[in-house]
N, C-alpha and C positions, 0 to 999 in steps of 0.2 A: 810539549803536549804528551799527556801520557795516553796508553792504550786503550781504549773502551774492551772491558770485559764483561763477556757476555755467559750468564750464571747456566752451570748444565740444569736443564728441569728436572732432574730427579731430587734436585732439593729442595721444590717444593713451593718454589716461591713463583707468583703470578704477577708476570707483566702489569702494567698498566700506567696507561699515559697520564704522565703529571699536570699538564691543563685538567685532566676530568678527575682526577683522584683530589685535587686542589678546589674546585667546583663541588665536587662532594660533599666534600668533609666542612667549606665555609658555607654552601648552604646548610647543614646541621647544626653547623654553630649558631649561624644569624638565625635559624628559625627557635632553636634552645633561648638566645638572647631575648626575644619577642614575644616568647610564649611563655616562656619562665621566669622572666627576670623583669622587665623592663615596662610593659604593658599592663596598665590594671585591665580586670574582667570588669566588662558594660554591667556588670547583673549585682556584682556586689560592693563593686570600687575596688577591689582589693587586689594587690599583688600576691605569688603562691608565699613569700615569706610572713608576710605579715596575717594570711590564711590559715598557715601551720603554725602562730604564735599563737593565735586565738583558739586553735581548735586544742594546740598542747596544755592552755590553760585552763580550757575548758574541762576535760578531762581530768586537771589536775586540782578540779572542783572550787577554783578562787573566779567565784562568784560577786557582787557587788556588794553583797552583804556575807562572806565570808570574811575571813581572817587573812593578811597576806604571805605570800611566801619568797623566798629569795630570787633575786631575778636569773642569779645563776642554775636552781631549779630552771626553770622552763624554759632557759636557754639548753640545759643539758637536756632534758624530752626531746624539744625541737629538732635537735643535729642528732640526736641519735636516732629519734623516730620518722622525721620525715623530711628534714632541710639536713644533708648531708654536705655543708658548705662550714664557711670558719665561725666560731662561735664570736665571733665580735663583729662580725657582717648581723649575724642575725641579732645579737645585743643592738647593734648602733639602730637596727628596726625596731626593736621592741620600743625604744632610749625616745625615739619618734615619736611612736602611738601613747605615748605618755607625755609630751612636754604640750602645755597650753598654749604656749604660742607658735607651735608649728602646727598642730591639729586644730581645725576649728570647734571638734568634735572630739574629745581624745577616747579613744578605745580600751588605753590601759590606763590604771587610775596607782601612779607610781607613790612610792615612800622612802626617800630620802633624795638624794641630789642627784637630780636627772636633767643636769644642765642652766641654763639661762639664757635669758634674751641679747647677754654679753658673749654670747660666742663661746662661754665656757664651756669643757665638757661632762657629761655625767660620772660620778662616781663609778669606782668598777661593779661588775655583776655582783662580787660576792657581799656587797653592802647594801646592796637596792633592793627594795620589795617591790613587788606588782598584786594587782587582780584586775578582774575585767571591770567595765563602766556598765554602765546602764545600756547606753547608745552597743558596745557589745553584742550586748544581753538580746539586744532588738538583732543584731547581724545573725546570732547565732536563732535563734528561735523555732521552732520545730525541724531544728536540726534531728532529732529522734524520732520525726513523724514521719519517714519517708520522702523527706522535702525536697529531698537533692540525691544524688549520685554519688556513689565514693569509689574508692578504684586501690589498690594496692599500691605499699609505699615502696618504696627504692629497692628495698632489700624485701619486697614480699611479706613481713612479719606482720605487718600492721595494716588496717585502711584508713583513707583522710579521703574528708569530702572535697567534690571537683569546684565546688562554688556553696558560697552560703545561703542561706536562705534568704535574708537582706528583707529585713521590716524596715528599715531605714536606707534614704537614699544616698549611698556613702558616697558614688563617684563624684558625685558634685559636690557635697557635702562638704567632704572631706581635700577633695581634688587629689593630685598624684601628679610624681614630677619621674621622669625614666627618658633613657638615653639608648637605644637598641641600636640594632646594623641596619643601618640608613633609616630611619627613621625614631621617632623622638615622641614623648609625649608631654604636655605641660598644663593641668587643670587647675586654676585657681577654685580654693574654698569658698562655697556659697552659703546663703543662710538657709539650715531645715525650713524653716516653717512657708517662706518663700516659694522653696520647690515644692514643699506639700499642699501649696495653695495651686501651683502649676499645674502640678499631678490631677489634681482634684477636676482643676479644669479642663484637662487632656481626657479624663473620661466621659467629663460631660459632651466633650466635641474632641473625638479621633484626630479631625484632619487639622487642627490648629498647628499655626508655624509658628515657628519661634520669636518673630515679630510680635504675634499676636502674645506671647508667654510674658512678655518683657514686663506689662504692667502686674505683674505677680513676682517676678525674678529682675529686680532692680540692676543686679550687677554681683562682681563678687564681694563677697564679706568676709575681711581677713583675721584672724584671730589676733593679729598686733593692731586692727582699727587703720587708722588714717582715712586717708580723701580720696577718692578717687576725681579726677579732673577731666577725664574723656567726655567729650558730647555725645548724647544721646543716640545721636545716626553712625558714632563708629561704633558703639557699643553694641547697636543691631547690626550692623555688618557682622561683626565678631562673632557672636549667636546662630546667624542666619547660615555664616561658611565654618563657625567649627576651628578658624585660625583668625588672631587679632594681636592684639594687646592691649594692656589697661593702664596707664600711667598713672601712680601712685604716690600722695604727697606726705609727709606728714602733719600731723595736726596739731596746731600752736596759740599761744592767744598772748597777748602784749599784758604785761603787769608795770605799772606804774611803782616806778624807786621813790621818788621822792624829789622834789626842785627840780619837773620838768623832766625828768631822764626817766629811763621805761628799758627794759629787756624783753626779749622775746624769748616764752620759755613751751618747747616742745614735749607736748605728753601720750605722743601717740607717733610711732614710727614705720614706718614702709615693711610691708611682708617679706624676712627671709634677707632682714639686714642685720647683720651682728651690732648691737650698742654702741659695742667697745670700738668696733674696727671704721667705725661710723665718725666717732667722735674723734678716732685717733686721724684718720683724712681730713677732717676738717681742720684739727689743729697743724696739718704738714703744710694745707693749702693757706693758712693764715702764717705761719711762720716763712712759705716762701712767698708773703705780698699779694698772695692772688685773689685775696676776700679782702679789697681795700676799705669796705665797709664795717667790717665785724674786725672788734678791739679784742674782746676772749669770750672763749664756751669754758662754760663748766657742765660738768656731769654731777646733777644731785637727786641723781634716784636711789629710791631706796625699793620698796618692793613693786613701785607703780613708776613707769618713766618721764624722768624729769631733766631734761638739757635745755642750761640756758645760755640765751646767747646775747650775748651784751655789746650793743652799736658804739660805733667809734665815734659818732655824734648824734644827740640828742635831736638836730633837728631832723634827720634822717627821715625818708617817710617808710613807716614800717610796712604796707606792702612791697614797697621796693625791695627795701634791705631784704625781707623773706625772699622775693624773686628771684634777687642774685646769690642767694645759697640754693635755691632748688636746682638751676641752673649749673652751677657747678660742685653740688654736693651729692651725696646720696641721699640725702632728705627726700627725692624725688627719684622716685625708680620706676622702670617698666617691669611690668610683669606680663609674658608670654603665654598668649591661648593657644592650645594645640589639643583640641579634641579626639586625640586618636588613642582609642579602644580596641580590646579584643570584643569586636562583638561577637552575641551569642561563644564566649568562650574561648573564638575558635580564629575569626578570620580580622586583620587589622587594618583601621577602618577609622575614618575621622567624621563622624557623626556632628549635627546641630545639637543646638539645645533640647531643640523638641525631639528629637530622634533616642538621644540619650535617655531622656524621660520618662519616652513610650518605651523603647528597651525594661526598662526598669519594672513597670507596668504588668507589661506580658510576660515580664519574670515572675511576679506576685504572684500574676493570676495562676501560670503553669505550677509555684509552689502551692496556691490554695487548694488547687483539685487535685494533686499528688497528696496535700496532709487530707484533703475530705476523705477521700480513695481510701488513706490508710486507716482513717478512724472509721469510715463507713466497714473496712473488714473486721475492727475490732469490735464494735456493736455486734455484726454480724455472730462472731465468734461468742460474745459475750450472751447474744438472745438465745444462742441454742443452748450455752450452758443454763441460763435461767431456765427455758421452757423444761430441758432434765429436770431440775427440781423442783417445778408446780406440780412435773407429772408424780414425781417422787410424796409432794406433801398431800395429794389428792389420793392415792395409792400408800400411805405408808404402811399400813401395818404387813401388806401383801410385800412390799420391798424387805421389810427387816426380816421376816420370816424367811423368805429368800435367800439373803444376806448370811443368816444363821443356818440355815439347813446344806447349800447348795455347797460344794467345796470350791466354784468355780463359779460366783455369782455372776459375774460382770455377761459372758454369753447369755444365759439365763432372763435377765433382766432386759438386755437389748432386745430378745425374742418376744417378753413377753409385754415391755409396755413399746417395740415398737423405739428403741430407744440406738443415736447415732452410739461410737465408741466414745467422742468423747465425751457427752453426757451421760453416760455408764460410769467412765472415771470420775466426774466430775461430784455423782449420787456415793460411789463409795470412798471419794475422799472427803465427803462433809464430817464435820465433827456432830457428835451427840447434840453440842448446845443449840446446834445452830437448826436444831427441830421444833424448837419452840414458836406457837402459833404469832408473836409480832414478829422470826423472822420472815412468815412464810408472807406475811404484809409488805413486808420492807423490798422483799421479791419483787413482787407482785409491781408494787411501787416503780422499783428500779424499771421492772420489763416496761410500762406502759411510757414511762422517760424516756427509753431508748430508743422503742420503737418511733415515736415521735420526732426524735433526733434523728433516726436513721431516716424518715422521710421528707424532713429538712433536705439532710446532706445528696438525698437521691435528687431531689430540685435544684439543689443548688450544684450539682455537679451537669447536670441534665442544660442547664438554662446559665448563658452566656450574662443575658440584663443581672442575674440574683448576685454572678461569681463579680461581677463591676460595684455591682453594690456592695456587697461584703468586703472588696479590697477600698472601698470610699470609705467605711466607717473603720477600718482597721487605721486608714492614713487618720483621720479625725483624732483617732483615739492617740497617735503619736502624736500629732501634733500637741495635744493639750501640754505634752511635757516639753515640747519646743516651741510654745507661742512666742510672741514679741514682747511678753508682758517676762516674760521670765529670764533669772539669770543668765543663762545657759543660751536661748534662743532669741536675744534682745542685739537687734544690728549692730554691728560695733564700726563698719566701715562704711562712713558719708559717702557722698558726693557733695560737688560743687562744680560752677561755670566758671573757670577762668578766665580772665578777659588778658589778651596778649599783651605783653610789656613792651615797649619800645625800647630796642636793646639799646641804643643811644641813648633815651632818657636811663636807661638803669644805669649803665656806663658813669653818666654824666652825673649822677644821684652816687656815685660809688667815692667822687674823687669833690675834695672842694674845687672851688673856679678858681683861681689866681693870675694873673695879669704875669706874662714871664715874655722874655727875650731871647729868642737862641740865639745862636752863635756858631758858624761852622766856619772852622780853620782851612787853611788854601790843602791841607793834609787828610783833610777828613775827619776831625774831631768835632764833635758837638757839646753843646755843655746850654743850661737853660741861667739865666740870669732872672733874679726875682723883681717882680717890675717890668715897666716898658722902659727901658733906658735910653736915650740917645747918644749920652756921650761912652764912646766904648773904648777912645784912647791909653786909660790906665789897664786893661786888661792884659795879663801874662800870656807871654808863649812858651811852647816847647821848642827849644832850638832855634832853628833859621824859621819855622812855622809861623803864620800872619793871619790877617783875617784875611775870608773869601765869601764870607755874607752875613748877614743880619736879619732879621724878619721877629713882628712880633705874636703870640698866640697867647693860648691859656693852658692854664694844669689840665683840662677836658680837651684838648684838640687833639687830632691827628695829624703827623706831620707826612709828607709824602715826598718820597727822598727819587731822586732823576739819579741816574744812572748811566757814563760811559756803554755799558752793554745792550741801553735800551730799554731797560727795567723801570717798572717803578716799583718802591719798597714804602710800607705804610710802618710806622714806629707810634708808640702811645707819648704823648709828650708827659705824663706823669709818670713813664717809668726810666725818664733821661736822664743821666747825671745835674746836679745842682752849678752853681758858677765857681765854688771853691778849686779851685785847680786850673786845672787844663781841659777837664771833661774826660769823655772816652770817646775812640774808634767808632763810626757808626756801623764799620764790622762787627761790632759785639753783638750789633739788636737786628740786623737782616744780615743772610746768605748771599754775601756780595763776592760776585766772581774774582777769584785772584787777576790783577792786571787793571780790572773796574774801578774807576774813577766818580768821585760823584763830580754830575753837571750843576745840578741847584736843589735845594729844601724849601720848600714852602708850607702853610697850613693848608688842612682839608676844610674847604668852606661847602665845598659841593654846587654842583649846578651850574659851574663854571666851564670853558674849554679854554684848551692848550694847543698850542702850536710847538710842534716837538720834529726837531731838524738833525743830521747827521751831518759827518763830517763833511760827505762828498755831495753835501745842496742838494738829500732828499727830504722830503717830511710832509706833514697833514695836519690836519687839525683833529681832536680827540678830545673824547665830552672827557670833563672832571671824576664824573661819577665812575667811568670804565678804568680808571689809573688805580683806582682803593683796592688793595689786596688785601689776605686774611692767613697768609704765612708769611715766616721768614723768607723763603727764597722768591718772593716777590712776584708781579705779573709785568709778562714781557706784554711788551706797546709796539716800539716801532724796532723793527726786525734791522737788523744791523749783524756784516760779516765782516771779519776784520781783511785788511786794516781799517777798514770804515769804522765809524764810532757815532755813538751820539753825540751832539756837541753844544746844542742849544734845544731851550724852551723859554716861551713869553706865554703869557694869557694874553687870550683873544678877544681886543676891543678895537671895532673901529672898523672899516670896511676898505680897506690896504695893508700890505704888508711892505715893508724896508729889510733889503736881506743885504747884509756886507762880509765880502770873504777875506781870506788872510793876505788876499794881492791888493785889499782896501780899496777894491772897486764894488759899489751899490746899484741895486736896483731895486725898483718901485712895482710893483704889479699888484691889480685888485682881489681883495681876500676872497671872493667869489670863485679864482681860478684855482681854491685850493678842496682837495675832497675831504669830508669829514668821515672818520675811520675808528674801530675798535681798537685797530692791530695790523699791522703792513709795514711797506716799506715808502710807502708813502709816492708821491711824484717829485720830478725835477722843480728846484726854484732859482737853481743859477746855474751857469756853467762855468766852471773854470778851464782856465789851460795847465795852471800849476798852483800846487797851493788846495785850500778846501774852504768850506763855509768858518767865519766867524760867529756871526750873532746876528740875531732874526730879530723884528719888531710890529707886531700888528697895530695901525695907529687909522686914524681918520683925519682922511686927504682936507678939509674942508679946515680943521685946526691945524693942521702944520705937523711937521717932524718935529721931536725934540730930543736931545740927548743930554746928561752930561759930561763936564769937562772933570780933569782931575780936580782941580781944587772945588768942584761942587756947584758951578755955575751952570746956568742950563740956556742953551741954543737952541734957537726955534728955526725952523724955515716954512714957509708960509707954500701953498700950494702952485703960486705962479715960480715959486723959487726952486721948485723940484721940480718943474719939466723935463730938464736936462737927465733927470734919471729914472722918471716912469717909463714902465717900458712894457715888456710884455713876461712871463714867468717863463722861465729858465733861458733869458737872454745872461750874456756876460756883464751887463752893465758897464759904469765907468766909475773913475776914480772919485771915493768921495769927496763932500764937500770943503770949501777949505774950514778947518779950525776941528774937524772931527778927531775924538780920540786918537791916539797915536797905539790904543790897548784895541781898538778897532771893535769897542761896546758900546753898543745903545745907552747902557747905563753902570 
């Protein structure tokens, strides 16, 4: 342990506890992260980088109808003037506001390779052009009018505004995806004209909820299209709390080959899935077996996407075949709602749809009376200069002589028509020409326009009803260039009702049927034989290995494998070795404990129960349906400690059961005394002194026992001929009867 040194104070350095200097500095961070980085603003949808991209281009005057200029330009403005971070953080942003199918909207309108819907990446900066969009052009808009706030940039040199003006509704628009300190945001792309129908409606009526929105704002609408498949009542949920999700399919239609045979070819894919990486999982998942329905995809797009996917049989029925790629492909994705905004700027905040909206709204509005504000002082400014020169052109000859005589006219003039300073400047910086009697009209002209205007803007700054109206027809007016009728503003992402698939029918729809026979060795190997066969004498072994059963199913069954440990284990009977060989291990297909033993393999019929006994004459009976597991390590049944073991199971027919232990003494008792069970260790059904249970038999007392003998013959005893061994459950019974196996089985 070394010494703690303790620093003398005169050098300067101050104390302070590491929990609170650690507290400090990560709340500055996580509020840095939230505020700067990772949250769009409620007002204009935008993050500060992609704020400072738009406002550096603006500036650098690439307008929608300007000329473009290199993307490396307004990446170097940006990091120099106001995003002092890496220039490829800010590129990979710009790289965004430009690709059509990550924007539903795109903000920058790029020139040359900025990517693709195959996960490629953009060309570098120094090869790319950019300028703004239209949609832009609408964010930025009387940005000059006083519309917004600006504040000093990083280094003092420069100012940038705190928020844009936003004619358009970008947060939803657009949406926004960020990952802050504890908290996240994630807004799918909606369609303009949608929300501007919302909006329109939210002025008519304040209090509308976002239930009421929905018949105006369908859902989101992704710039890659597809389907979305959610029902109507989660979709309002989603809206109503602001967090959901949208499950999202792609969009495909069946084309007919030729002689009956047809591919499904998909032209529309899930938002924010790369092509490429799309198509490459799907050929891993078909090259390891697991899309037994689909024989090959091809990829044949060219500028619009086009994958097709070709069935491994014709009779296939194509919504199936599609079902079981949605289900285990990316063809089918969620996409995550998480409405949380900086609102108003400042505070983080997971808003509805309607909330978001109205946000947006009272933002307008507060931009319209800040640009009236601005223009109502410019009229202002402009009617005094006019009123100077009518006074001027009603007065001229007394001004010029002034002018001329005075060495210091400007006092002069102010004194003598009564005139402020800067209509004094305003009379002696007119030029000669402009004394000519149609300008003094054109004056004239202009003053009674402004005034007019200016008592416009004094109403409408004045009057709350005029500033709703005015932001109604400004939305109308954006709309026209985003209706439904237009490229741009024309829905690209359906809906549809899904009606649930029956994972069994899909399963069973994935594999042909075939009639097979397993076979499991006294070692544990299985192996499927094609056919129901009965004679199985010529089959091969491994070593001293023999058979230890037989049963028959189809290529669609499930098998369900009994277990020394008490397990049971479910295996796919189409993914089991064929009859050629020996087979394999049923270790290979479940998680079977070292030392575990299988007791018996049967198929899953379902709806059936089992009687499932251990070594030491415990057990239950347990429905069929609770034994079906859905992993390799299996679902335990009946609880077993060693040295105790599972030992036996029979299906349950009849109302008695026949239990015989390794001392080959039996007992009879009614199947009524037994309980029926998920999972336990069951009750006594015999006792021994030495020795354990053999083999259990559920049968009905009224038909007789039966068993057979080795060579295959079958012995009956009839119900007067068991007396001697009915009894009561968990008596020790007696010896069985004469002629019974010598292997001490039922069967």
């Amino acid at each position: 342990m070394g010494k703690r040194v303790i620093l003398p104070p005169e050098r300067g350095i101050e104390r302070v506890e590491l929990k609170d200097a650690l507290e400090e500095r990560y709340l500055a961070y996580a509020l840095s992260t939230i505020m700067h980085r990772a949250l769009p603003d409620a007002r204009d949808g935008l993050k500060p980088v992609h704020r400072r991209i738009l406002h550096a281009m603006r500036q650098l005057r690439l307008d929608p109808d300007a000329g473009f200029k290199k993307c490396a330009r307004v990446v170097g403005d940006v990091i120099g003037k106001f995003h002092p971070h890496g220039d490829q953080a800010v590129y990979d942003a710009l790289v965004r506001l430009a690709q059509s199918f990550a924007q539903r909207y795109p903000l920058v309108d790029g020139q040359g390779n900025f990517g693709n819907v195959d996960g490629d990446n953009a060309a570098a900066m120094r090869y790319t052009e950019a300028r703004l969009t239209e949609t832009a052009r609408l964010l930025l808009d009387g940005i000059d009018e006083d519309a917004v706030d600006f504040r000093a940039t990083y280094d003092g040199e420069e100012r940038e505004p705190v928020v844009l003006p936003a004619a358009f509704p970008n947060l939803l628009a657009n949406g926004s995806t960020g990952i802050a300190v504890g908290m996240a945001t994630s807004i799918p792309p909606h369609n303009a004209a949608e929300l501007l129908d919302a909006a329109l409606h939210l002025i008519d009526k304040r209090t509308a909820k976002s239930g009421e929105l929905l018949k105006y704002v369908k859902g989101p609408d992704f710039p890659t299209g597809g389907v979305i498949v959610d029902d109507k009542a989660t979709i309002r949920e989603a809206y109503n709390s602001g967090r959901g999700s949208f499950r999202v399919r792609a969009r495909w239609h069946q084309e007919k080959t030729g002689h009956g045979t047809w591919v499904a070819v998909v032209t529309e894919i899930p938002y924010l899935v790369p092509k490429s990486r799309l198509i490459e999982k799907i050929a891993e998942l078909l090259t390891a077996r697991k899309l037994p329905l689909l024989a090959d995809v091809r990829d044949e797009s060219a500028e619009a996407v086009r994958i097709v996917l070709e069935p491994r049989s014709r009779s296939v029925d194509p919504t199936l075949f599609m079902e079981s790629l949605f289900k285990l492909t990316e063809l089918e994705s969620r996409f995550p709602l998480n409405l949380n905004v900086l609102s108003g700027g400042l505070v983080p905040k997971v808003v509805s749809l309607s909330e978001a909206l109205k946000e947006w709204l009272d933002y307008r509005r507060e931009v319209l009376i800040r640009r009236g504000r601005f223009r109502l002082t410019e009229i202002k400014r402009r009617l005094e200069v006019l009123g100077g020169y009518l006074i001027a052109y009603l007065n001229l000859d007394q001004v010029i002589k002034i002018i001329r005589r005075e060495d210091e006219p400007k006092p002069v003039l102010m004194k003598r028509f009564k005139l402020s300073e800067i209509q004094a400047d305003a009379i002696l910086n007119m030029r000669l020409r402009n004394l000519r009697k149609l300008e003094e009209f054109e004056i004239k002209k202009e003053h009674e326009a402004l005034k007019k205007e200016k008592s416009e803007l004094e109403k409408l700054i004045g009057s709350p009803a005029r500033q709703w109206k005015s932001i109604a027809n400004e939305i109308r007016r954006v709309r026209e260039t985003y209706g439904p009728t237009t490229a741009l503003g024309r829905r690209r992402t359906g809906f549809e009702q899904v009606k649930e698939i029956d994972i069994k029918a899909v399963t069973e729809a994935m594999i042909e049927r075939e009639p097979l026979t397993f076979v499991v060795s006294q070692k544990g190997w299985i192996r499927a034989l094609r056919g129901h066969q009965q004679d199985l004498s010529g089959l091969a072994w491994k070593g001293d290995d023999g058979l230890k059963l037989a049963f028959y199913a189809e290529t669609t069954s499930k098998l369900l494998v009994f277990a020394t440990n008490g397990r049971f284990y479910t295996l796919d009977a189409s993914k089991l070795p064929g009859g050629r060989g020996h087979g394999e291990p049923i270790r290979l297909f479940a998680d079977l404990d070292q030392g575990a033993d299988v007791v018996d393999v049967c198929a899953y019929v379902g709806g059936r129960k089992f009687l499932v006994a251990s070594r030491h004459g415990n057990g239950f009976v347990v429905a069929e349906n609770e034994c079906l597991g859905t992993t390799r390590k299996g679902k335990q049944v009946l609880n077993v400690k060693a040295p105790d073991r599972a030992a036996a199971i029979a299906l349950v027919d009849g109302d008695s059961v026949a239990v015989v232990g390794e001392n080959r003494k039996m007992v009879i008792f009614p199947l009524a005394g037994l309980p029926e069970m998920a999972r336990g260790r069951g009750v006594r059904l015999q006792r021994y002194k030495e020795g354990g249970l053999s083999d259990v038999k559920p049968f009905t007392l009224a038909q007789g026992l039966t068993w057979l003998d080795p060579a295959g013959r079958t012995f009956t005893l009839d119900k007067k001929e068991l007396a001697d061994w009915r009894g009561k459950r968990a008596d020790a019974g007696r010896l069985a009867p004469k002629g019974f196996p010598k292997s001490n089985r039922f069967r």
